[in-house]
N, C-alpha and C positions, 0 to 999 in steps of 0.2 A: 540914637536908639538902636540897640541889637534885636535884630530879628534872625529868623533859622537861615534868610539868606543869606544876611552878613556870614553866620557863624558857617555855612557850608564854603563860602568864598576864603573863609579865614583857612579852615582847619583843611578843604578839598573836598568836602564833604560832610555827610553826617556823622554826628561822633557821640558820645555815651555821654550822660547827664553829669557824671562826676569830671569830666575833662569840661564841659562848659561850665561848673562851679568853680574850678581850680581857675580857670582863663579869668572868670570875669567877676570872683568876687560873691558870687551870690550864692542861696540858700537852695534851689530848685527841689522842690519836692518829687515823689515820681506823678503826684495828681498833678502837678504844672506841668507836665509834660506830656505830649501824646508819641505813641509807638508805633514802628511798620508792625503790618498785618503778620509778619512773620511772629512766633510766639516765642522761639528761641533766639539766645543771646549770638551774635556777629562779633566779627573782629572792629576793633574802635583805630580806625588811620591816625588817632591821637596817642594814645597809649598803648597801643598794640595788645591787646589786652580783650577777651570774650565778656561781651557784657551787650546788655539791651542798648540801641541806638533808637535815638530821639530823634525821629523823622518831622516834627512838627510842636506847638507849646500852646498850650493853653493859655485864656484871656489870662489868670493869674500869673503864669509865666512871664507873659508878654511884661504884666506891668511891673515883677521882680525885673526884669533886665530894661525897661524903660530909659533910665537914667545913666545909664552903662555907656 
């Protein structure tokens, strides 16, 4: 089962929702996801890349990467 720990241990950190779609396969929507309190977009340690970082997932997230 992937959870945000896994994926910070994987990637070094937090990293933007379309880099954990590409890694694992799945759909995540932005409501499966929850955001830092920050409101603007961060650089992504995955893609190098400005865009929202996914500090945490929602129970529907969780159960999209369940099986992962």
């Amino acid at each position: 089962m992937v959870t945000i720990k896994t994926i910070r241990k994987k990637f070094g950190g937090n990293v933007c929702r379309q880099c954990i779609n590409k890694e694992y396969g799945v759909h995540l929507l932005h409501t499966d996801c929850k955001y830092d309190m920050m409101m603007y977009p961060m650089l992504c340690p995955s893609c190098n890349e400005m865009k929202n970082i996914v500090s945490g997932l929602q129970i529907s997230g969780l159960a999209k990467l369940m099986f992962k």
